[in-house]
C-alpha positions as CSV (number, residue, x, y, z in Angstrom):
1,X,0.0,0.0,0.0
2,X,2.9,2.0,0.8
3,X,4.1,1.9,-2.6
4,X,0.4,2.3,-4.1
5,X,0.6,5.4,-2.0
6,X,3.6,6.8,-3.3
7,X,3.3,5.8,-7.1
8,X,0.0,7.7,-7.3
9,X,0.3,10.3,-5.0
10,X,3.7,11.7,-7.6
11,X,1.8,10.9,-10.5
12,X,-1.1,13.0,-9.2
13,X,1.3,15.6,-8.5
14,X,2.8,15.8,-11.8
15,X,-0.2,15.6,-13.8
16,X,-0.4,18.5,-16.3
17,X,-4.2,18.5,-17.3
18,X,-7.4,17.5,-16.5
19,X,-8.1,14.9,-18.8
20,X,-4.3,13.2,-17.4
21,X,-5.6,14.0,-13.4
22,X,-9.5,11.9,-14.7
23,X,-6.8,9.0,-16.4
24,X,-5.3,8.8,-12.9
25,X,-8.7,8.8,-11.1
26,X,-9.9,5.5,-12.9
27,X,-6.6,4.0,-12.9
28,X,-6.5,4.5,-8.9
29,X,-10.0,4.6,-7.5
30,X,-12.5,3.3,-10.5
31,X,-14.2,0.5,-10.5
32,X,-11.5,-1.6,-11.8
33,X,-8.5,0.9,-10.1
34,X,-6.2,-0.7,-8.2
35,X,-7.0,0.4,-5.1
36,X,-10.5,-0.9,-5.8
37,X,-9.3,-4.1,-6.9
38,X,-7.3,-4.4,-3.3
39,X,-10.5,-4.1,-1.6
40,X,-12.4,-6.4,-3.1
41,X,-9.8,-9.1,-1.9
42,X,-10.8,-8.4,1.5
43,X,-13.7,-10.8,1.0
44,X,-10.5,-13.3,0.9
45,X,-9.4,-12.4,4.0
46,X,-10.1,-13.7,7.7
47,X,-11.7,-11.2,10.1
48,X,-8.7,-10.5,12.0
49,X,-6.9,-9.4,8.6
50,X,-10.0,-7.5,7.2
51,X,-9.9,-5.5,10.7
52,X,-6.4,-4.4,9.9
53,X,-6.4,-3.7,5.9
54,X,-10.0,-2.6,5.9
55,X,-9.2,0.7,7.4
56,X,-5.9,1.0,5.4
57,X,-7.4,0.6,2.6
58,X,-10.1,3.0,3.0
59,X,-7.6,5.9,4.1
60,X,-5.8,5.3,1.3
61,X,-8.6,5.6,-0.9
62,X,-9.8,9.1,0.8
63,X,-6.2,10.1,0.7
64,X,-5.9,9.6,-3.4
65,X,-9.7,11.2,-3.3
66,X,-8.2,14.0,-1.5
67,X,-4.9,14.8,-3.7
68,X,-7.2,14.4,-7.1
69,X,-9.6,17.0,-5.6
70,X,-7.1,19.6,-4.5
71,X,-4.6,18.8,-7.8
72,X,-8.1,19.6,-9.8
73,X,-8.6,23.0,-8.0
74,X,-4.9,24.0,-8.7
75,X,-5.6,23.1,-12.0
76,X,-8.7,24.7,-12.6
77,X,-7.1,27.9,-10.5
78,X,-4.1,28.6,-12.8
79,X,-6.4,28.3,-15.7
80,X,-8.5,30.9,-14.8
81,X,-5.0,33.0,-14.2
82,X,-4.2,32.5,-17.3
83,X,-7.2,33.2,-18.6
84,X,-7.1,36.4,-17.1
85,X,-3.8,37.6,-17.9
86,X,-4.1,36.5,-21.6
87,X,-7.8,38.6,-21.9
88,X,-7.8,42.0,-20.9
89,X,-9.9,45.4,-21.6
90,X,-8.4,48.7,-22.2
91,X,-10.7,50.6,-20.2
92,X,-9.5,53.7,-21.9
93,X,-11.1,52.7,-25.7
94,X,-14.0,54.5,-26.7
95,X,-17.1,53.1,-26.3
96,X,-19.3,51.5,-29.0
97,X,-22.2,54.2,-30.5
98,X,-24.8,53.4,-28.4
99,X,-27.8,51.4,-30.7
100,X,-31.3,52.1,-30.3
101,X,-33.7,49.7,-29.6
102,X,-36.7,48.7,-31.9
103,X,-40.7,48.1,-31.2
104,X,-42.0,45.0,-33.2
105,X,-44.7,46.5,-35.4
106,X,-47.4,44.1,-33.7
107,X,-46.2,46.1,-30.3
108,X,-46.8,49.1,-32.3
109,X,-50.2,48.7,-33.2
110,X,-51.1,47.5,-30.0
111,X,-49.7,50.8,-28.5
112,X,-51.8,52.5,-31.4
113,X,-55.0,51.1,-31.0
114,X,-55.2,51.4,-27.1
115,X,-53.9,55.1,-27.3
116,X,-57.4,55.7,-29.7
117,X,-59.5,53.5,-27.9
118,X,-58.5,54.7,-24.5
119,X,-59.1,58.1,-25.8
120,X,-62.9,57.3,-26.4
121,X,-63.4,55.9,-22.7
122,X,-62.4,51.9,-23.2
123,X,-60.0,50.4,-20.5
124,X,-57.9,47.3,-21.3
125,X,-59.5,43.8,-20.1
126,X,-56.9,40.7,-20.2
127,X,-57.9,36.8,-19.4
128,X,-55.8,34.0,-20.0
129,X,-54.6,32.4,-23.1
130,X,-55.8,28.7,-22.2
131,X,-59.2,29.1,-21.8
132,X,-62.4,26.2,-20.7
133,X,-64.5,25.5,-23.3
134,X,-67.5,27.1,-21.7
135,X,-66.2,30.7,-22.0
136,X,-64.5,30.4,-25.7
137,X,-67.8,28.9,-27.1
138,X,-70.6,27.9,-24.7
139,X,-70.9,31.3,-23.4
140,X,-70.7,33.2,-26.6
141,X,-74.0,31.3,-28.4
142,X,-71.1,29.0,-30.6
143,X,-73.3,25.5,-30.6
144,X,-71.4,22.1,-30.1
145,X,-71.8,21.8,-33.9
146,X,-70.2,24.6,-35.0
147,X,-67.6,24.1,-37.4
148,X,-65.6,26.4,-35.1
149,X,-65.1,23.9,-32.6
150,X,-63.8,20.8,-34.5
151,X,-59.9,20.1,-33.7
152,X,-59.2,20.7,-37.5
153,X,-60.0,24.5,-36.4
154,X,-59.3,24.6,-32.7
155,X,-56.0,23.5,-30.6
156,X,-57.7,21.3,-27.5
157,X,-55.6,20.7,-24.5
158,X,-54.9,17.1,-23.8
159,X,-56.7,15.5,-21.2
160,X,-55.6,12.3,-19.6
161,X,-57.5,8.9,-20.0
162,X,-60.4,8.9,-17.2
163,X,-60.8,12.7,-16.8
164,X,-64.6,13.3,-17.9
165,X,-63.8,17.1,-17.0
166,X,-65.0,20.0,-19.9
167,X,-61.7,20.6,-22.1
168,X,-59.9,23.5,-23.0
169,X,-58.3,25.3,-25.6
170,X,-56.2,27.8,-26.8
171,X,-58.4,30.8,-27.2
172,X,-59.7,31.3,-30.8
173,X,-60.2,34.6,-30.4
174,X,-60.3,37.3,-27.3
175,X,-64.0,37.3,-26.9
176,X,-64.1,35.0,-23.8
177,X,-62.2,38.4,-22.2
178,X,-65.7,39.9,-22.6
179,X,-67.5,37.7,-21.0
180,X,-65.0,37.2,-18.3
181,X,-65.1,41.2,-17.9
182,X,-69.4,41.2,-17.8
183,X,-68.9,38.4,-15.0
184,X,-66.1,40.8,-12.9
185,X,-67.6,44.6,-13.3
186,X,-70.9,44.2,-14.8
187,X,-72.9,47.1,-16.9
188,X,-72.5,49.4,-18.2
189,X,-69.2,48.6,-19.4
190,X,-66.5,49.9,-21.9
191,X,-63.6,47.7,-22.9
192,X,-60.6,46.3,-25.6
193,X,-59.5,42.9,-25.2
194,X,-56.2,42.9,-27.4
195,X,-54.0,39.6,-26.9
196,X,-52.9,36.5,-28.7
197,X,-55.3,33.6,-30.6
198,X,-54.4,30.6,-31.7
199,X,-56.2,28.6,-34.8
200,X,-55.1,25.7,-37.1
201,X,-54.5,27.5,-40.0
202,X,-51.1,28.4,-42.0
203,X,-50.5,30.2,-45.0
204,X,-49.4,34.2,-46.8
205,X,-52.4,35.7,-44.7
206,X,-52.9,33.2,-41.9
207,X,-50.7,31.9,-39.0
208,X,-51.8,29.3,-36.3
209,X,-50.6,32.5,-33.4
210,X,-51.9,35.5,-34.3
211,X,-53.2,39.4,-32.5
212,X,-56.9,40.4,-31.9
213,X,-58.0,43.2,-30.3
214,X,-62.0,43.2,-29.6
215,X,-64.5,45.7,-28.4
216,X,-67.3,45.8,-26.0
217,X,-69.3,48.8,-24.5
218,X,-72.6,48.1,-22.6
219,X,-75.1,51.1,-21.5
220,X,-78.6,51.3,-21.2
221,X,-79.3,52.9,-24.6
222,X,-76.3,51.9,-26.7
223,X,-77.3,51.0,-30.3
224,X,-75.6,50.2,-33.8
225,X,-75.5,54.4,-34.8
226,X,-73.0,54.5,-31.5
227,X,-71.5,51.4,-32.9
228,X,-70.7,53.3,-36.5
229,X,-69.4,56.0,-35.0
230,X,-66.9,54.5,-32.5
231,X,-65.7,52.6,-36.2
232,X,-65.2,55.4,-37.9
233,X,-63.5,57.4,-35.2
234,X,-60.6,54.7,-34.4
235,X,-60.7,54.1,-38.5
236,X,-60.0,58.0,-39.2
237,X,-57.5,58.0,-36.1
238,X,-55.4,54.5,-36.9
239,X,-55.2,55.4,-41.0
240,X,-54.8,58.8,-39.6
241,X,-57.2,60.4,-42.5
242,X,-59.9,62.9,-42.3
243,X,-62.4,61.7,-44.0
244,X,-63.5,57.6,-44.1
245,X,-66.3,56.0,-45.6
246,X,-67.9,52.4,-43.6
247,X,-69.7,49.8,-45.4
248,X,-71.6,47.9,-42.9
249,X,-73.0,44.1,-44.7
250,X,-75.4,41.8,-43.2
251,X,-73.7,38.9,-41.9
252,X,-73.6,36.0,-39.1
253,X,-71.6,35.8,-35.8
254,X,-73.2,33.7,-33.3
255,X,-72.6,36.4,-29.9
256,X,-74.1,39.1,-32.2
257,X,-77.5,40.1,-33.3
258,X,-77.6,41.7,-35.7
259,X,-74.3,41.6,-37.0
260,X,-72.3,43.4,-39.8
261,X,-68.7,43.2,-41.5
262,X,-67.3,46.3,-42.0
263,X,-65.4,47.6,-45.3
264,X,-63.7,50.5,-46.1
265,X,-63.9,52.5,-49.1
266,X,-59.8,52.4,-50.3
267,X,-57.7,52.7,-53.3
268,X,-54.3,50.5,-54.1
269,X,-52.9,53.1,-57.1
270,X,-49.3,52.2,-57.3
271,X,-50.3,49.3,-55.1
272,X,-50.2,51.4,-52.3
273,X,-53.5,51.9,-49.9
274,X,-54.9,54.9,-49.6
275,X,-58.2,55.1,-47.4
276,X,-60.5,57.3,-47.4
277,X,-60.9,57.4,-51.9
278,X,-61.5,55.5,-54.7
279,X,-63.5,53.0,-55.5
280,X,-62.7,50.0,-54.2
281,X,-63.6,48.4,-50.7
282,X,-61.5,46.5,-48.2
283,X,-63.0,44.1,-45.7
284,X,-61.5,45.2,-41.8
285,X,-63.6,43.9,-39.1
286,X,-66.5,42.3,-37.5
287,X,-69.6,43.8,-35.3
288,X,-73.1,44.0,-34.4
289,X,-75.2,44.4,-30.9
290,X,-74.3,41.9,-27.7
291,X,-76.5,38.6,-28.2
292,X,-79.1,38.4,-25.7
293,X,-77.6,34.8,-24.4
294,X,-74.2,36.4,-24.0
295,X,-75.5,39.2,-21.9
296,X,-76.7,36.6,-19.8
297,X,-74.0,34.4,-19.7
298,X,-72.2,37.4,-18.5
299,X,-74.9,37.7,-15.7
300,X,-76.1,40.8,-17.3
301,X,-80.1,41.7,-17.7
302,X,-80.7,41.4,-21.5
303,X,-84.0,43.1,-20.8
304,X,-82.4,46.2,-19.2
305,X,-78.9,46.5,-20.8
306,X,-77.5,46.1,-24.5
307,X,-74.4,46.6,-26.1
308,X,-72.2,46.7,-29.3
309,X,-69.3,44.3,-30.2
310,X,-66.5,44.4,-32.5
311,X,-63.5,42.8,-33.6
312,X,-60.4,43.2,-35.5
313,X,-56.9,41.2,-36.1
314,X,-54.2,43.4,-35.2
315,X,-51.7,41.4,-37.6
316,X,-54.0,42.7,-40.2
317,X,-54.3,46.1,-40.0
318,X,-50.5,46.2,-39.5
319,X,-49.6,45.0,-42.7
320,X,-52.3,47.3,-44.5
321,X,-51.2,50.6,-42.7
322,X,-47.5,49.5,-42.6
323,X,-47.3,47.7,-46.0
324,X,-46.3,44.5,-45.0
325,X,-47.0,42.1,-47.7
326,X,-46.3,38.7,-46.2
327,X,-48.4,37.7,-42.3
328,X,-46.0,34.8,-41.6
329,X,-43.0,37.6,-41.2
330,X,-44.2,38.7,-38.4
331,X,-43.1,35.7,-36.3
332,X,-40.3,35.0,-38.0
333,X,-37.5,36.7,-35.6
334,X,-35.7,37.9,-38.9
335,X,-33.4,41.5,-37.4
336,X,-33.4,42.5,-40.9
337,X,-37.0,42.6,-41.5
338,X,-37.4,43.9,-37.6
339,X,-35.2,47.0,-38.9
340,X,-36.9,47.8,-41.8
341,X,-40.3,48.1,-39.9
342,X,-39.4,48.4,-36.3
343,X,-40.4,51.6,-34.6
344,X,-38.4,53.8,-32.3
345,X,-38.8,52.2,-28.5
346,X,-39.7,55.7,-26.8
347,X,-42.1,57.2,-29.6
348,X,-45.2,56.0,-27.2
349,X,-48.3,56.4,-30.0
350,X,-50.6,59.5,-28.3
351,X,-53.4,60.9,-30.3
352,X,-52.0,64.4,-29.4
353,X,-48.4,63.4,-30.1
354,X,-49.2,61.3,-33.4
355,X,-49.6,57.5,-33.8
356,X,-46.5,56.7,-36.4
357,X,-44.3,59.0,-36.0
Protein backbone atom coordinates (compact mmCIF):
# COMPACT_ATOMS: atom_id res chain seq x y z
CA UNK A 1 0.00 0.00 0.00
CA UNK A 2 2.88 1.96 0.83
CA UNK A 3 4.08 1.92 -2.62
CA UNK A 4 0.44 2.27 -4.11
CA UNK A 5 0.60 5.36 -1.96
CA UNK A 6 3.60 6.79 -3.26
CA UNK A 7 3.25 5.78 -7.09
CA UNK A 8 0.04 7.69 -7.31
CA UNK A 9 0.32 10.27 -5.02
CA UNK A 10 3.75 11.67 -7.63
CA UNK A 11 1.75 10.94 -10.46
CA UNK A 12 -1.10 13.04 -9.25
CA UNK A 13 1.25 15.62 -8.48
CA UNK A 14 2.83 15.81 -11.81
CA UNK A 15 -0.18 15.63 -13.84
CA UNK A 16 -0.42 18.49 -16.32
CA UNK A 17 -4.23 18.50 -17.29
CA UNK A 18 -7.45 17.53 -16.49
CA UNK A 19 -8.08 14.94 -18.82
CA UNK A 20 -4.35 13.16 -17.42
CA UNK A 21 -5.56 14.04 -13.39
CA UNK A 22 -9.50 11.94 -14.70
CA UNK A 23 -6.85 8.98 -16.38
CA UNK A 24 -5.27 8.79 -12.91
CA UNK A 25 -8.71 8.83 -11.06
CA UNK A 26 -9.90 5.55 -12.95
CA UNK A 27 -6.65 4.00 -12.88
CA UNK A 28 -6.49 4.55 -8.85
CA UNK A 29 -9.99 4.63 -7.54
CA UNK A 30 -12.50 3.31 -10.54
CA UNK A 31 -14.16 0.47 -10.54
CA UNK A 32 -11.53 -1.62 -11.81
CA UNK A 33 -8.50 0.94 -10.12
CA UNK A 34 -6.23 -0.70 -8.22
CA UNK A 35 -7.02 0.36 -5.06
CA UNK A 36 -10.54 -0.91 -5.78
CA UNK A 37 -9.27 -4.08 -6.87
CA UNK A 38 -7.31 -4.37 -3.35
CA UNK A 39 -10.48 -4.06 -1.59
CA UNK A 40 -12.42 -6.38 -3.11
CA UNK A 41 -9.77 -9.07 -1.89
CA UNK A 42 -10.80 -8.38 1.49
CA UNK A 43 -13.69 -10.84 1.03
CA UNK A 44 -10.49 -13.27 0.86
CA UNK A 45 -9.37 -12.43 4.05
CA UNK A 46 -10.07 -13.68 7.69
CA UNK A 47 -11.72 -11.25 10.13
CA UNK A 48 -8.66 -10.50 12.05
CA UNK A 49 -6.88 -9.42 8.58
CA UNK A 50 -10.00 -7.54 7.22
CA UNK A 51 -9.91 -5.49 10.69
CA UNK A 52 -6.40 -4.43 9.93
CA UNK A 53 -6.40 -3.69 5.92
CA UNK A 54 -9.96 -2.59 5.94
CA UNK A 55 -9.18 0.71 7.36
CA UNK A 56 -5.91 1.03 5.45
CA UNK A 57 -7.40 0.55 2.64
CA UNK A 58 -10.12 2.98 3.03
CA UNK A 59 -7.62 5.86 4.14
CA UNK A 60 -5.84 5.30 1.34
CA UNK A 61 -8.56 5.64 -0.85
CA UNK A 62 -9.83 9.06 0.80
CA UNK A 63 -6.21 10.10 0.70
CA UNK A 64 -5.86 9.65 -3.39
CA UNK A 65 -9.72 11.23 -3.26
CA UNK A 66 -8.15 14.02 -1.50
CA UNK A 67 -4.94 14.78 -3.65
CA UNK A 68 -7.19 14.39 -7.13
CA UNK A 69 -9.62 17.02 -5.57
CA UNK A 70 -7.05 19.62 -4.52
CA UNK A 71 -4.63 18.85 -7.78
CA UNK A 72 -8.11 19.64 -9.82
CA UNK A 73 -8.56 22.98 -7.98
CA UNK A 74 -4.94 24.01 -8.67
CA UNK A 75 -5.64 23.05 -11.95
CA UNK A 76 -8.66 24.72 -12.59
CA UNK A 77 -7.11 27.93 -10.47
CA UNK A 78 -4.07 28.55 -12.82
CA UNK A 79 -6.41 28.32 -15.69
CA UNK A 80 -8.51 30.93 -14.81
CA UNK A 81 -5.00 33.04 -14.21
CA UNK A 82 -4.24 32.54 -17.34
CA UNK A 83 -7.25 33.15 -18.60
CA UNK A 84 -7.11 36.40 -17.15
CA UNK A 85 -3.77 37.64 -17.90
CA UNK A 86 -4.12 36.54 -21.65
CA UNK A 87 -7.77 38.64 -21.86
CA UNK A 88 -7.83 42.01 -20.92
CA UNK A 89 -9.88 45.43 -21.57
CA UNK A 90 -8.36 48.67 -22.23
CA UNK A 91 -10.74 50.60 -20.16
CA UNK A 92 -9.49 53.65 -21.91
CA UNK A 93 -11.14 52.68 -25.71
CA UNK A 94 -14.01 54.51 -26.71
CA UNK A 95 -17.07 53.08 -26.29
CA UNK A 96 -19.35 51.55 -29.02
CA UNK A 97 -22.19 54.19 -30.54
CA UNK A 98 -24.79 53.35 -28.44
CA UNK A 99 -27.85 51.45 -30.66
CA UNK A 100 -31.28 52.08 -30.29
CA UNK A 101 -33.70 49.74 -29.64
CA UNK A 102 -36.70 48.73 -31.88
CA UNK A 103 -40.67 48.08 -31.23
CA UNK A 104 -42.02 45.01 -33.21
CA UNK A 105 -44.68 46.51 -35.37
CA UNK A 106 -47.41 44.09 -33.66
CA UNK A 107 -46.25 46.14 -30.31
CA UNK A 108 -46.75 49.07 -32.30
CA UNK A 109 -50.17 48.73 -33.23
CA UNK A 110 -51.07 47.51 -29.96
CA UNK A 111 -49.72 50.82 -28.54
CA UNK A 112 -51.85 52.49 -31.36
CA UNK A 113 -55.02 51.09 -30.96
CA UNK A 114 -55.21 51.35 -27.09
CA UNK A 115 -53.91 55.13 -27.31
CA UNK A 116 -57.38 55.69 -29.65
CA UNK A 117 -59.52 53.51 -27.94
CA UNK A 118 -58.46 54.65 -24.49
CA UNK A 119 -59.07 58.10 -25.84
CA UNK A 120 -62.85 57.31 -26.36
CA UNK A 121 -63.38 55.91 -22.69
CA UNK A 122 -62.36 51.90 -23.18
CA UNK A 123 -60.02 50.40 -20.54
CA UNK A 124 -57.92 47.30 -21.32
CA UNK A 125 -59.52 43.83 -20.06
CA UNK A 126 -56.89 40.71 -20.20
CA UNK A 127 -57.92 36.83 -19.43
CA UNK A 128 -55.82 34.00 -20.05
CA UNK A 129 -54.55 32.40 -23.11
CA UNK A 130 -55.79 28.68 -22.24
CA UNK A 131 -59.20 29.12 -21.85
CA UNK A 132 -62.42 26.21 -20.70
CA UNK A 133 -64.51 25.50 -23.29
CA UNK A 134 -67.51 27.07 -21.67
CA UNK A 135 -66.19 30.74 -22.02
CA UNK A 136 -64.46 30.41 -25.68
CA UNK A 137 -67.77 28.95 -27.11
CA UNK A 138 -70.58 27.94 -24.72
CA UNK A 139 -70.86 31.31 -23.43
CA UNK A 140 -70.74 33.18 -26.60
CA UNK A 141 -73.98 31.29 -28.39
CA UNK A 142 -71.08 28.97 -30.65
CA UNK A 143 -73.29 25.54 -30.63
CA UNK A 144 -71.44 22.10 -30.13
CA UNK A 145 -71.83 21.79 -33.89
CA UNK A 146 -70.20 24.56 -35.00
CA UNK A 147 -67.55 24.08 -37.39
CA UNK A 148 -65.62 26.44 -35.06
CA UNK A 149 -65.06 23.89 -32.55
CA UNK A 150 -63.76 20.82 -34.51
CA UNK A 151 -59.89 20.07 -33.68
CA UNK A 152 -59.16 20.71 -37.52
CA UNK A 153 -60.03 24.46 -36.40
CA UNK A 154 -59.26 24.55 -32.74
CA UNK A 155 -55.99 23.51 -30.57
CA UNK A 156 -57.70 21.31 -27.48
CA UNK A 157 -55.65 20.74 -24.52
CA UNK A 158 -54.89 17.06 -23.76
CA UNK A 159 -56.73 15.52 -21.17
CA UNK A 160 -55.65 12.35 -19.57
CA UNK A 161 -57.45 8.90 -19.97
CA UNK A 162 -60.41 8.90 -17.25
CA UNK A 163 -60.77 12.67 -16.78
CA UNK A 164 -64.60 13.28 -17.92
CA UNK A 165 -63.81 17.06 -16.99
CA UNK A 166 -64.95 19.95 -19.93
CA UNK A 167 -61.75 20.62 -22.14
CA UNK A 168 -59.92 23.46 -22.98
CA UNK A 169 -58.30 25.26 -25.63
CA UNK A 170 -56.24 27.80 -26.84
CA UNK A 171 -58.37 30.76 -27.24
CA UNK A 172 -59.66 31.27 -30.77
CA UNK A 173 -60.16 34.63 -30.40
CA UNK A 174 -60.34 37.31 -27.26
CA UNK A 175 -63.96 37.30 -26.85
CA UNK A 176 -64.12 34.97 -23.79
CA UNK A 177 -62.22 38.39 -22.24
CA UNK A 178 -65.66 39.86 -22.64
CA UNK A 179 -67.55 37.72 -20.95
CA UNK A 180 -64.95 37.24 -18.33
CA UNK A 181 -65.08 41.22 -17.92
CA UNK A 182 -69.38 41.18 -17.84
CA UNK A 183 -68.90 38.37 -15.01
CA UNK A 184 -66.05 40.85 -12.91
CA UNK A 185 -67.57 44.56 -13.34
CA UNK A 186 -70.89 44.21 -14.79
CA UNK A 187 -72.88 47.13 -16.86
CA UNK A 188 -72.53 49.43 -18.19
CA UNK A 189 -69.20 48.59 -19.40
CA UNK A 190 -66.54 49.87 -21.95
CA UNK A 191 -63.59 47.66 -22.91
CA UNK A 192 -60.57 46.27 -25.59
CA UNK A 193 -59.53 42.95 -25.19
CA UNK A 194 -56.21 42.92 -27.35
CA UNK A 195 -53.98 39.62 -26.91
CA UNK A 196 -52.94 36.48 -28.67
CA UNK A 197 -55.27 33.56 -30.58
CA UNK A 198 -54.44 30.61 -31.65
CA UNK A 199 -56.17 28.62 -34.85
CA UNK A 200 -55.13 25.66 -37.07
CA UNK A 201 -54.50 27.47 -39.97
CA UNK A 202 -51.15 28.40 -42.02
CA UNK A 203 -50.50 30.19 -45.03
CA UNK A 204 -49.41 34.24 -46.81
CA UNK A 205 -52.40 35.66 -44.68
CA UNK A 206 -52.92 33.19 -41.90
CA UNK A 207 -50.69 31.91 -38.96
CA UNK A 208 -51.81 29.34 -36.33
CA UNK A 209 -50.63 32.50 -33.36
CA UNK A 210 -51.90 35.52 -34.32
CA UNK A 211 -53.23 39.37 -32.51
CA UNK A 212 -56.92 40.36 -31.87
CA UNK A 213 -58.00 43.23 -30.31
CA UNK A 214 -62.01 43.17 -29.58
CA UNK A 215 -64.51 45.66 -28.41
CA UNK A 216 -67.31 45.77 -25.99
CA UNK A 217 -69.35 48.75 -24.51
CA UNK A 218 -72.65 48.11 -22.56
CA UNK A 219 -75.13 51.08 -21.49
CA UNK A 220 -78.59 51.30 -21.17
CA UNK A 221 -79.35 52.91 -24.60
CA UNK A 222 -76.28 51.90 -26.65
CA UNK A 223 -77.28 51.02 -30.34
CA UNK A 224 -75.65 50.24 -33.85
CA UNK A 225 -75.46 54.36 -34.76
CA UNK A 226 -73.02 54.48 -31.49
CA UNK A 227 -71.53 51.40 -32.91
CA UNK A 228 -70.70 53.30 -36.53
CA UNK A 229 -69.44 56.05 -34.99
CA UNK A 230 -66.93 54.55 -32.49
CA UNK A 231 -65.72 52.58 -36.21
CA UNK A 232 -65.23 55.35 -37.91
CA UNK A 233 -63.46 57.43 -35.20
CA UNK A 234 -60.62 54.67 -34.40
CA UNK A 235 -60.66 54.08 -38.52
CA UNK A 236 -59.96 58.03 -39.23
CA UNK A 237 -57.51 58.00 -36.13
CA UNK A 238 -55.44 54.51 -36.89
CA UNK A 239 -55.18 55.39 -40.99
CA UNK A 240 -54.77 58.77 -39.65
CA UNK A 241 -57.19 60.37 -42.49
CA UNK A 242 -59.92 62.90 -42.29
CA UNK A 243 -62.36 61.66 -43.96
CA UNK A 244 -63.49 57.65 -44.05
CA UNK A 245 -66.27 55.96 -45.56
CA UNK A 246 -67.91 52.39 -43.56
CA UNK A 247 -69.69 49.78 -45.44
CA UNK A 248 -71.57 47.90 -42.87
CA UNK A 249 -72.98 44.11 -44.68
CA UNK A 250 -75.41 41.84 -43.24
CA UNK A 251 -73.66 38.93 -41.92
CA UNK A 252 -73.58 36.03 -39.07
CA UNK A 253 -71.65 35.77 -35.85
CA UNK A 254 -73.22 33.69 -33.32
CA UNK A 255 -72.58 36.45 -29.92
CA UNK A 256 -74.07 39.15 -32.24
CA UNK A 257 -77.50 40.07 -33.34
CA UNK A 258 -77.58 41.67 -35.68
CA UNK A 259 -74.30 41.57 -37.01
CA UNK A 260 -72.29 43.44 -39.75
CA UNK A 261 -68.67 43.19 -41.49
CA UNK A 262 -67.30 46.32 -42.01
CA UNK A 263 -65.36 47.65 -45.27
CA UNK A 264 -63.72 50.47 -46.05
CA UNK A 265 -63.93 52.48 -49.09
CA UNK A 266 -59.77 52.43 -50.28
CA UNK A 267 -57.73 52.74 -53.33
CA UNK A 268 -54.33 50.53 -54.11
CA UNK A 269 -52.88 53.07 -57.06
CA UNK A 270 -49.28 52.20 -57.30
CA UNK A 271 -50.28 49.33 -55.12
CA UNK A 272 -50.22 51.35 -52.33
CA UNK A 273 -53.54 51.86 -49.89
CA UNK A 274 -54.86 54.88 -49.58
CA UNK A 275 -58.22 55.09 -47.36
CA UNK A 276 -60.48 57.29 -47.43
CA UNK A 277 -60.89 57.37 -51.90
CA UNK A 278 -61.48 55.47 -54.69
CA UNK A 279 -63.46 52.96 -55.46
CA UNK A 280 -62.75 50.01 -54.16
CA UNK A 281 -63.62 48.42 -50.72
CA UNK A 282 -61.53 46.48 -48.24
CA UNK A 283 -63.03 44.12 -45.66
CA UNK A 284 -61.51 45.22 -41.84
CA UNK A 285 -63.60 43.85 -39.09
CA UNK A 286 -66.50 42.34 -37.53
CA UNK A 287 -69.57 43.83 -35.27
CA UNK A 288 -73.10 43.98 -34.38
CA UNK A 289 -75.22 44.36 -30.93
CA UNK A 290 -74.30 41.85 -27.74
CA UNK A 291 -76.51 38.57 -28.24
CA UNK A 292 -79.12 38.43 -25.70
CA UNK A 293 -77.63 34.81 -24.43
CA UNK A 294 -74.20 36.37 -23.96
CA UNK A 295 -75.47 39.19 -21.91
CA UNK A 296 -76.73 36.61 -19.76
CA UNK A 297 -74.01 34.36 -19.70
CA UNK A 298 -72.21 37.36 -18.49
CA UNK A 299 -74.90 37.65 -15.67
CA UNK A 300 -76.09 40.77 -17.34
CA UNK A 301 -80.05 41.75 -17.67
CA UNK A 302 -80.73 41.44 -21.55
CA UNK A 303 -84.04 43.14 -20.81
CA UNK A 304 -82.37 46.22 -19.20
CA UNK A 305 -78.86 46.47 -20.81
CA UNK A 306 -77.49 46.12 -24.52
CA UNK A 307 -74.44 46.62 -26.08
CA UNK A 308 -72.16 46.66 -29.32
CA UNK A 309 -69.29 44.34 -30.16
CA UNK A 310 -66.47 44.40 -32.55
CA UNK A 311 -63.52 42.82 -33.57
CA UNK A 312 -60.40 43.17 -35.49
CA UNK A 313 -56.86 41.16 -36.10
CA UNK A 314 -54.19 43.42 -35.23
CA UNK A 315 -51.69 41.44 -37.59
CA UNK A 316 -54.05 42.68 -40.19
CA UNK A 317 -54.30 46.14 -39.97
CA UNK A 318 -50.52 46.17 -39.54
CA UNK A 319 -49.63 45.00 -42.74
CA UNK A 320 -52.31 47.32 -44.47
CA UNK A 321 -51.23 50.58 -42.69
CA UNK A 322 -47.50 49.53 -42.57
CA UNK A 323 -47.26 47.70 -46.03
CA UNK A 324 -46.34 44.47 -44.99
CA UNK A 325 -47.03 42.10 -47.67
CA UNK A 326 -46.29 38.71 -46.17
CA UNK A 327 -48.43 37.69 -42.28
CA UNK A 328 -45.97 34.84 -41.63
CA UNK A 329 -42.96 37.62 -41.21
CA UNK A 330 -44.23 38.66 -38.43
CA UNK A 331 -43.14 35.69 -36.27
CA UNK A 332 -40.31 34.99 -37.95
CA UNK A 333 -37.48 36.71 -35.61
CA UNK A 334 -35.70 37.89 -38.86
CA UNK A 335 -33.43 41.45 -37.41
CA UNK A 336 -33.41 42.49 -40.89
CA UNK A 337 -37.01 42.65 -41.51
CA UNK A 338 -37.40 43.90 -37.63
CA UNK A 339 -35.19 47.02 -38.87
CA UNK A 340 -36.92 47.78 -41.79
CA UNK A 341 -40.26 48.08 -39.89
CA UNK A 342 -39.39 48.42 -36.27
CA UNK A 343 -40.36 51.62 -34.57
CA UNK A 344 -38.38 53.81 -32.30
CA UNK A 345 -38.79 52.22 -28.47
CA UNK A 346 -39.68 55.75 -26.84
CA UNK A 347 -42.07 57.16 -29.58
CA UNK A 348 -45.21 56.04 -27.22
CA UNK A 349 -48.33 56.36 -30.01
CA UNK A 350 -50.58 59.52 -28.25
CA UNK A 351 -53.44 60.89 -30.35
CA UNK A 352 -52.03 64.39 -29.45
CA UNK A 353 -48.41 63.43 -30.13
CA UNK A 354 -49.22 61.34 -33.36
CA UNK A 355 -49.61 57.46 -33.79
CA UNK A 356 -46.50 56.71 -36.39
CA UNK A 357 -44.33 59.01 -36.00
Amino acid sequence: MNDLRDKYLTAIADAAGESALEDLRLAAVGKKGEISLKMRELGKMSPEERQVMGPKLNALKDEINSALAAKKQALSDAALDERLRTEWLDVTLPARPQRQGSIHPVSQVTEEVTAIFADMGFAVAEGPQVESDWHNFDALNIPGHHPARAEMDTFYMHRADGDDRPPHVLRTHTSPVQIRSMELAGAPLRVICPGRVYRADYDQTHTPMFHQVEGLAIDKDISMANLKWVLEEFVKAFFEVDEVELRFRASHFPFTEPSAEVDIRCSWEGGTLKVGEGDDWLEILGSGMVHPKVLMAGNIDPAAWQGFAFGVGIDRIAMLKYGIPDLRAFFESDLRWLRHYGFAALDVPTIRGGLSR
